[in-house]
C-alpha distance (Angstrom), angle and dihedral (degrees) to the residues before:
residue distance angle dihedral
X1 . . .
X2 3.71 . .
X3 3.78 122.2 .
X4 3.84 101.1 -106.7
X5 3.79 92.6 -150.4
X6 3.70 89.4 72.4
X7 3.85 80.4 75.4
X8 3.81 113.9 117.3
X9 4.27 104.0 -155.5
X10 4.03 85.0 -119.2
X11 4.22 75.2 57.5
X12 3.43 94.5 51.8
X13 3.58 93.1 45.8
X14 4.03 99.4 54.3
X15 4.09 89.1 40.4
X16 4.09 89.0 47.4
X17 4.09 89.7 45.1
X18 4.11 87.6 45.4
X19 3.72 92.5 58.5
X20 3.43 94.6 48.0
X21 3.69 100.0 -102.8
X22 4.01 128.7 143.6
X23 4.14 104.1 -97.6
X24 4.01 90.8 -118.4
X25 3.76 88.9 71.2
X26 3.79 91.7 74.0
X27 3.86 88.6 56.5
X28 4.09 82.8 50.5
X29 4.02 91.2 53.1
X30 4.01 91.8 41.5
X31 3.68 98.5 48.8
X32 3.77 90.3 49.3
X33 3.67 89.1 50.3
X34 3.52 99.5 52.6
X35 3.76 111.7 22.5
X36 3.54 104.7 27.7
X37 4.16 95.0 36.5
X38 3.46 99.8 -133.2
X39 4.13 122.3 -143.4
X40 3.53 94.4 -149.1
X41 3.75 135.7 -36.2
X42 3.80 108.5 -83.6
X43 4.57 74.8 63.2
X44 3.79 73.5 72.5
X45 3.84 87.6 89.2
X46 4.31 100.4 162.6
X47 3.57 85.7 65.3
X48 3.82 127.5 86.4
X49 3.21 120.3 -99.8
X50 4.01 99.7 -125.4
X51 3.63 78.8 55.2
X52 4.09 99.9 51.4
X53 3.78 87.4 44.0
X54 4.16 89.7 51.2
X55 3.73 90.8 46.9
X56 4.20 86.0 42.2
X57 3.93 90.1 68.1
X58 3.45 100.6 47.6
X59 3.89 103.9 40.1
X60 3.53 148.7 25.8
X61 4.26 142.2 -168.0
X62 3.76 102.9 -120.7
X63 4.44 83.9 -157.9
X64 3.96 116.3 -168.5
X65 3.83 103.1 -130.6
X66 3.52 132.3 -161.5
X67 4.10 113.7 -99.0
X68 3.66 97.3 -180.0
X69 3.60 142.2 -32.5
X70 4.05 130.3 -146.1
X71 4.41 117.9 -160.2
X72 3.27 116.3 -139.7
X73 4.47 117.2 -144.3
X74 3.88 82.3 -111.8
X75 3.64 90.4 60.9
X76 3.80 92.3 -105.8
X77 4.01 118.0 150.6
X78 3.76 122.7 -146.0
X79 3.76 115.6 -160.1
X80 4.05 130.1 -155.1
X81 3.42 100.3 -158.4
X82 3.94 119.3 -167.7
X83 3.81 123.1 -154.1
X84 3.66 127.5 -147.9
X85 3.95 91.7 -97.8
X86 3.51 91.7 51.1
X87 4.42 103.2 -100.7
X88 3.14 115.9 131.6
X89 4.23 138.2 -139.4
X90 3.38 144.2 -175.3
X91 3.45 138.1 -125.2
X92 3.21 138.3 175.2
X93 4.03 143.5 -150.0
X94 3.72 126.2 -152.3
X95 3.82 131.2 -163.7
X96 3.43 124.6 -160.5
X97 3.93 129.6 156.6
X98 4.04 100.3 -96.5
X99 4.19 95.5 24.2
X100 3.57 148.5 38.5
X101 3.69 113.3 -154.2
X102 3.50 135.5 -166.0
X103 3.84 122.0 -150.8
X104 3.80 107.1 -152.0
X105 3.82 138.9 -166.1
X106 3.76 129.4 -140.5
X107 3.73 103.2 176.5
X108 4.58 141.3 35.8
X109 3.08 97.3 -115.5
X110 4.01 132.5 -23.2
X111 3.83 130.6 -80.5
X112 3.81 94.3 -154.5
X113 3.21 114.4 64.5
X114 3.93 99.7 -146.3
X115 3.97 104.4 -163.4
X116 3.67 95.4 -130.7
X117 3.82 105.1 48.4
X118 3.81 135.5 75.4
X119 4.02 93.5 -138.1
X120 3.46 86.5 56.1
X121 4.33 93.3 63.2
X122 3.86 87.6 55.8
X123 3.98 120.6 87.8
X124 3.88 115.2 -117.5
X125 3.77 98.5 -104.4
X126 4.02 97.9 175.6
X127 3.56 150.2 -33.9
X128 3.62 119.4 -87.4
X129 4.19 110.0 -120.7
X130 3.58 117.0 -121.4
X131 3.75 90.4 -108.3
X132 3.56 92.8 48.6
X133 3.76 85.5 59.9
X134 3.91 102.8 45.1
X135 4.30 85.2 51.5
X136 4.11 87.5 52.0
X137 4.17 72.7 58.2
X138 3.62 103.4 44.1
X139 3.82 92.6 40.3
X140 3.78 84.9 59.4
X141 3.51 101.4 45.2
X142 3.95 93.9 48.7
X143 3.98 83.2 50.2
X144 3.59 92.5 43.9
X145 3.95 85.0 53.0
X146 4.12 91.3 44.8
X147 4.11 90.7 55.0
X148 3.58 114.2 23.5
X149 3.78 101.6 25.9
X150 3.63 94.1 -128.1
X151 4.19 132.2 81.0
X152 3.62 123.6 -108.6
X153 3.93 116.9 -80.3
X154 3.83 108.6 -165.7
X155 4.12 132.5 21.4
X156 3.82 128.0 -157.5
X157 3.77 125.8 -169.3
X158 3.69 90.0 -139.4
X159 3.89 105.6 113.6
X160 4.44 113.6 84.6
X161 3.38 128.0 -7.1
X162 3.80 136.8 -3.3
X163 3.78 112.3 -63.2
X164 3.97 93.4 -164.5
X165 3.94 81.2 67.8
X166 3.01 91.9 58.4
X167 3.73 96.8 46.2
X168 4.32 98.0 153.1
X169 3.37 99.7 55.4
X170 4.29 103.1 36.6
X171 3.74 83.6 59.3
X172 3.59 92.0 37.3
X173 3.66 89.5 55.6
X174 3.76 102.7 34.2
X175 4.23 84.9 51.8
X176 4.47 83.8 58.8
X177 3.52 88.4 45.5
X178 3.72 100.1 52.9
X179 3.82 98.6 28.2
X180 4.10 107.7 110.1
X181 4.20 94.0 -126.7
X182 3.63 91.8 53.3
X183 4.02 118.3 35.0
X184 3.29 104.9 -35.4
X185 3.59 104.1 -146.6
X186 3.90 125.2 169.5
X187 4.21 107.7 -111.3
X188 3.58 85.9 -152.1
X189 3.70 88.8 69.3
X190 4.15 92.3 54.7
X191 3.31 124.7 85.4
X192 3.94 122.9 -160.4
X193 3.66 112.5 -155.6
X194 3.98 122.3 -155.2
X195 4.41 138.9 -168.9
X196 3.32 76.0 -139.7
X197 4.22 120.6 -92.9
X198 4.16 105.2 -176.7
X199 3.88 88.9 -156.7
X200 4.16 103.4 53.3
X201 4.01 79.2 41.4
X202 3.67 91.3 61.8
X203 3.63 87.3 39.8
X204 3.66 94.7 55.7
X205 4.28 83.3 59.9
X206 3.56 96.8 50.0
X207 3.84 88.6 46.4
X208 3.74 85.5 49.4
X209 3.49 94.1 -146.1
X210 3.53 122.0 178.3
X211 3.56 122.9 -142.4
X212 3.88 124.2 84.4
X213 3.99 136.2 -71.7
X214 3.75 128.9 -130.2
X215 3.97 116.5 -172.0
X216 3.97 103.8 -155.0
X217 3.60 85.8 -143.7
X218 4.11 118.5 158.3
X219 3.65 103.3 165.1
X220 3.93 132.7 31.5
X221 3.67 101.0 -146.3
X222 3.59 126.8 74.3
X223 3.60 90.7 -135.1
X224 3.85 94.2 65.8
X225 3.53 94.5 34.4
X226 3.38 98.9 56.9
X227 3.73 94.0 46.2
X228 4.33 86.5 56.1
X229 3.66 100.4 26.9
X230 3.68 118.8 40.0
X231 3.93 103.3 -171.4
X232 4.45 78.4 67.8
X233 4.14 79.2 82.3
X234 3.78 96.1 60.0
X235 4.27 93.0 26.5
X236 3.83 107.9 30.5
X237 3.94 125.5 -178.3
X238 4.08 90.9 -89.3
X239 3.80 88.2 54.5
X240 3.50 98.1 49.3
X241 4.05 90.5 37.7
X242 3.79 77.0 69.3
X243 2.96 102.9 44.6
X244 3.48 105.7 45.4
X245 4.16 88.6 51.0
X246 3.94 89.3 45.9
X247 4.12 85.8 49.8
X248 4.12 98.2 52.3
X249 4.16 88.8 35.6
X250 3.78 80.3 61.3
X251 4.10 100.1 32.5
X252 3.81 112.6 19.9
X253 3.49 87.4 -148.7
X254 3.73 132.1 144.2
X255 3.89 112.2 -80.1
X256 3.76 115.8 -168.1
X257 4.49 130.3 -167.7
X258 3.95 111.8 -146.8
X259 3.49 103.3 -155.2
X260 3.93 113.0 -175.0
X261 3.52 116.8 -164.9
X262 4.12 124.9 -123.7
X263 3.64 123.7 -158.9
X264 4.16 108.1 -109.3
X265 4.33 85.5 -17.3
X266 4.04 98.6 85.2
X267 3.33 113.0 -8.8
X268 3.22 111.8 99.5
X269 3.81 138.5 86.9
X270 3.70 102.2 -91.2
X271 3.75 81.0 48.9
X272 4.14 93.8 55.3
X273 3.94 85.1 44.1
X274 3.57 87.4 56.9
X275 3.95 91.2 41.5
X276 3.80 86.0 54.1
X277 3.92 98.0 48.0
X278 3.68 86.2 57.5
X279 3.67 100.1 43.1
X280 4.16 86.2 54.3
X281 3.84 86.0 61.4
X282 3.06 101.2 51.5
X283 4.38 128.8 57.0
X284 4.07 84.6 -118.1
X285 3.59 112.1 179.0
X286 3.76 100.2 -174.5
X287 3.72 132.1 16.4
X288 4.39 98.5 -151.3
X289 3.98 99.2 -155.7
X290 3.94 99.0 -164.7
X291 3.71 131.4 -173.4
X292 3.98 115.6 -116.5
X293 4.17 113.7 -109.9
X294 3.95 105.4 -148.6
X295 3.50 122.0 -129.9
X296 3.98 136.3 -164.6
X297 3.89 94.8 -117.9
X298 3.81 103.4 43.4
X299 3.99 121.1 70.1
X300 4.32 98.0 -142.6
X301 3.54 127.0 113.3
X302 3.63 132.7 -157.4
X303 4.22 117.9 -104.6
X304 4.13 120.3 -118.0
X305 3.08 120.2 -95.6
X306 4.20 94.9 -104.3
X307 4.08 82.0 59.7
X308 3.89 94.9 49.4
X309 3.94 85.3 45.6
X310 3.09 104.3 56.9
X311 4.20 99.1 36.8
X312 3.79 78.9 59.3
X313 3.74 97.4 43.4
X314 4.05 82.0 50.2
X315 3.80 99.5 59.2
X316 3.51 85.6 44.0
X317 3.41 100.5 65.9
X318 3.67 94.4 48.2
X319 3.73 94.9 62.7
X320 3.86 90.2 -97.6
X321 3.97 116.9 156.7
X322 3.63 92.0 -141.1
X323 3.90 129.6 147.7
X324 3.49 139.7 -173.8
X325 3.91 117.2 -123.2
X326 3.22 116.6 -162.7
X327 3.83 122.2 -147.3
X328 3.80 126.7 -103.0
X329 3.52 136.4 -158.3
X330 3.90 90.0 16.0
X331 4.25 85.9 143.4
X332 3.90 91.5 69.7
X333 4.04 98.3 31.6
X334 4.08 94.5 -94.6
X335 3.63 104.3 126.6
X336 3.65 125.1 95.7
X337 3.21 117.8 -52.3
X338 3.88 104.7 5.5
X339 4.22 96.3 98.8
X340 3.40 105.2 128.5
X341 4.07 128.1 84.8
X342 4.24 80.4 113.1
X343 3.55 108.3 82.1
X344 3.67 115.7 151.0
X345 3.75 124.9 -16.9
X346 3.43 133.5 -47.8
């Protein structure tokens, strides 16, 4: 059984005209696909039935399906997603008063093993399919719809895994997400975030893509980074200087430094100096400031508030865009950082 969403329209259209079928069916099967999300394809209810039952044998719609979901105080939504081979993901959906964002995955599990973050303690089982990605979507936007009345306005890839290693199907996905004859959604109002891998960045330019960067960056000196971040080793802050300024030369889009901050590890002056030098190389839009989500596994610790204040109060004075965002959903493990109670199958 082949995965039907495969299916390019100019697909559809030769497989439709093969079985004897009028060409507009494949326009039928597509728009069901994309805009109406389909379940499987007897859904597909404007088509005859000989037809469905054809199509039936020969493909299927592998849908991501919601396994449970936790609600935060804050109004936040946690999803366990489950994918036809039985992995599961997380996503997650966050209210505020102007936006409703959804917190995507790309990957099962992470590869790179960031120090600070729960993802990073699971292995990299797979990539997530494009399709699997653009239901994470969907699934949020109907739930959006369900509890606040309104759609979702923004998406960031900053829920498991690392979505430049998985390269194909982000773009795949983000191009069905944006494309007018499936959702429709503005790119500038996603967000890819990245560890941090100079080559997909530079990529990302020549592919002239056009929805925004976030560097998952936390300290700004190789030293420290490598010690919390291993990829650093293989991309380190010259590397991705580069890249970064060869990826806006090429784009002009929005590029954004997520900064978390560490208890006694990279909070301090010399630390925001550093933080500065960085953000003067680079065409930074934003500098995200954002509070540190303990976990069981990793030894860090949030700073006080005085700390936090005055790092903040720092950057401000030097003419930094910088702002502090605080964590949501930390009551049912949603914040940053804390995806994880999903490792392996069921």
């Amino acid at each position: 059984m082949k995965n039907i969403r495969n299916s390019t329209l100019q697909d559809l259209e030769t497989l439709l005209i093969s079985m004897g079928e009028p060409k507009f069916r494949a326009k039928q099967v597509y728009e069901w696909i994309w805009q109406k999300h389909a379940g499987s394809i007897d859904d597909m209810t404007n088509l005859p039935k000989a037809l469905r039952e054809k199509l039936s044998a020969l493909y299927h719609i592998p849908k991501v399906k919601i396994h449970h979901s936790q609600y935060s105080s804050d109004g936040t939504i946690k999803n366990r997603l489950l994918l036809h081979d039985g992995h599961f993901v997380e996503s997650v959906l966050i209210p505020t008063d102007k936006r409703l964002t959804v917190c995507v995955s790309s990957q099962v599990g992470c590869s790179l093993a960031c120090k600070f973050c729960a993802t990073g303690f699971l292995p990299r089982k797979r990539n997530m399919d494009f399709d699997e990605i653009v239901d994470e979507v969907t699934l949020a936007n109907q739930q959006a719809l369900e509890h606040y009345g309104k759609g979702i306005t923004n998406i960031v890839f900053m829920g498991m895994g690392e979505p430049l290693l998985n390269y194909r199907n982000v773009l795949k996905a983000i191009d069905k997400i944006t494309t007018p004859d499936a959702l429709g959604m503005s790119p500038r109002r996603i967000t890819v975030s990245t560890a941090g891998i100079s080559k997909m960045i530079r990529q990302l330019g020549d592919d002239e893509v056009r929805f925004k960067l976030a560097l998952s960056l936390h300290a700004a000196n190789d030293k420290k980074r490598d010690e919390i971040m291993p990829i650093n080793e293989t991309s380190n802050l010259d590397d991705l200087v580069d890249a970064l300024n060869y990826f806006y030369q090429k784009t002009k889009n929005e590029i954004t430094f997520e900064y978390i901050l560490f208890n006694k590890f990279n909070d301090s002056l010399q630390d925001a100096d550093e933080l500065i030098k960085l953000y003067r190389r680079v065409p930074v839009d934003l500098v995200n400031i954002i509070e540190y989500n303990p976990i069981e596994k990793a030894d860090f610790s949030k700073p006080d508030e005085d700390t936090t204040d005055t790092f903040m109060a720092y950057l401000e004075s030097k003419r930094v865009n910088a702002r502090l965002r605080r964590s949501r959903g930390k009551d049912i493990d949603a914040a940053c950082g804390q995806l994880a109670n999903v490792d392996g199958k069921s």
